[in-house]
Each structure stands twice: as C-alpha cells, then as structure tokens.
C-alpha positions as CSV (number, residue, x, y, z in Angstrom):
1,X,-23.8,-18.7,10.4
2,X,-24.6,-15.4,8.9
3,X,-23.1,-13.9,12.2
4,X,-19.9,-15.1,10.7
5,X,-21.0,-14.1,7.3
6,X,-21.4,-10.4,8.4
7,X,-18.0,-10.6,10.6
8,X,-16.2,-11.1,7.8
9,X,-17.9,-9.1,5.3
10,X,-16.9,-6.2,7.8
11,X,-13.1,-7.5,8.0
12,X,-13.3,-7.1,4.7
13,X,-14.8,-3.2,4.8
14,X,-12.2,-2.6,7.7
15,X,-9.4,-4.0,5.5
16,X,-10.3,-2.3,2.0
17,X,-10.3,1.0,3.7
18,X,-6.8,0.7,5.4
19,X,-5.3,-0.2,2.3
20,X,-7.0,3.0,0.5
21,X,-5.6,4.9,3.8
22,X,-2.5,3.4,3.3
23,X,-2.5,4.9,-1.0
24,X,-3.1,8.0,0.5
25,X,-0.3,7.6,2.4
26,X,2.0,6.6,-0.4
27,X,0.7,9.5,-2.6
28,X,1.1,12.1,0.0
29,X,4.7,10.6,0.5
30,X,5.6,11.1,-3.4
31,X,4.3,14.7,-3.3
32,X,6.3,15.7,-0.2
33,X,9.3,14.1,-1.4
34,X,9.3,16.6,-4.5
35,X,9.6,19.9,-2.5
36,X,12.6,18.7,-0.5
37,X,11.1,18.4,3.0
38,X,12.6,18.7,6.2
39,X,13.9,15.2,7.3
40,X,13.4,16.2,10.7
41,X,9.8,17.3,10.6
42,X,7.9,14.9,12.8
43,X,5.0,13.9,9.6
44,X,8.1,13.3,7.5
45,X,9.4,11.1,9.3
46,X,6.1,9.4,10.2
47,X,5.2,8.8,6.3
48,X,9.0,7.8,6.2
49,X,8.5,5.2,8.9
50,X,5.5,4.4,7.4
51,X,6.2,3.8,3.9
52,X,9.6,3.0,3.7
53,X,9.6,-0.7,4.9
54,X,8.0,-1.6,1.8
55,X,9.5,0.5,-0.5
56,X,13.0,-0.3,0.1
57,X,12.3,-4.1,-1.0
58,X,10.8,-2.7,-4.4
59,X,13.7,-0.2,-4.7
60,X,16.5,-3.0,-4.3
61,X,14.7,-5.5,-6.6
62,X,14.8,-2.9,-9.2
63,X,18.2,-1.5,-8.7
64,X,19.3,-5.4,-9.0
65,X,17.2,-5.6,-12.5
66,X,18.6,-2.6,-13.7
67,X,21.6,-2.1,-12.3
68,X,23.3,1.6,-13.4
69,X,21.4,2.3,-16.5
70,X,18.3,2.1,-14.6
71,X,15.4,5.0,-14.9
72,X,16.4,8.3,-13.2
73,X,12.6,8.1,-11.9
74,X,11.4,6.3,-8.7
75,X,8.9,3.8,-9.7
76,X,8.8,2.0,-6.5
77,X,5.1,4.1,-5.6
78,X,4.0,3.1,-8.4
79,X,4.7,-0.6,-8.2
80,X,3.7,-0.3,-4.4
81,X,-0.1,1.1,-5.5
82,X,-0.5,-1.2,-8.4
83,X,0.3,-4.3,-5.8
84,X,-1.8,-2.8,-2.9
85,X,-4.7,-2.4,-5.3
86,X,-3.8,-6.3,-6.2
87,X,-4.1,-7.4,-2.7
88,X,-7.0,-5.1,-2.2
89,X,-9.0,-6.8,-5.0
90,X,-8.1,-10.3,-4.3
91,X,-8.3,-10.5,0.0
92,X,-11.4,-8.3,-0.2
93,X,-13.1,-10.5,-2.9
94,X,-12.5,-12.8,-1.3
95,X,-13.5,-12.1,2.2
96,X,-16.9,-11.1,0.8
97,X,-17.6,-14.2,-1.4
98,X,-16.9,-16.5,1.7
99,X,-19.2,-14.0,3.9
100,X,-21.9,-14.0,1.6
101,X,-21.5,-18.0,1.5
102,X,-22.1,-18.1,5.0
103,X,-25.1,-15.6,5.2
C-alpha cells in the first residue's frame, strides 16, 4: 500500500504547484492589464485564454450582486486567488492525509 500512499502524496505535490503556477498566472494577468497591453500580442492573449474562463463567472456573479453601483475596481483576481488557495488547502490536505494513511 504505501506505493499508493506515495502516488498520491505526489498528485498532491504535482497539483499544489499548478495551482501556485496558475496564481502566478493570475497576478501577472492583473499587472499586464494595467499598462494597456496589446490585445493582439500572442502572451496576452494566452494569459487571456488562460484566465478568462474563470474569471468571467466571478465577474457576472458580482455585476448581478451589485448591479450599477458596484466597485469601479475588479475584484474578480482577488476572489479567484483567495478560492484557488481554498481548493489548494483542502484537495492537497487532503491528498496527503489519505497518502500518509496508506503508507
């Protein structure tokens, strides 16, 4: 058993570090997005492509709360991170608790 003990503990390595990739990704999106980049520049669009299937969800949900006299600020990153980091947390911990069970 601690075959499968190990193959999950490294799931869970393999999956924490695409989700930190995957911040980093987010981040570097914000900052681009402040200096009014070139929508056809082939990294824009990547981090666009990237990034924007599960920001647009966020970005509805809160144009639906607020509605017109919502923030003038994008918080949809923010929320983004702070759920990533949720998920990151809670599937890692608990990949790791059931490999070191098996171990």
């Amino acid at each position: 058993m601690f075959v499968a003990g190990n193959f999950l503990s490294s799931i869970a390595f393999v999956i924490h570090m695409l989700l930190q990739i995957y911040i980093w990704v987010v981040i570097i999106r914000v900052l681009i997005s402040w200096v009014q980049p070139n929508p056809s520049n082939v990294i824009v669009q990547t981090l666009s492509a990237l990034t924007d299937p599960l920001l647009d969800p966020i970005r509805r949900s809160l144009w639906r709360m607020m509605g017109y006299r919502g923030m003038m600020i994008d918080v949809s990153p923010i929320l983004l991170i702070v759920a990533i980091y949720f998920l990151d947390h809670f599937l890692v911990g608990v990949l790791q608790d059931i490999g070191r069970r098996l171990r």
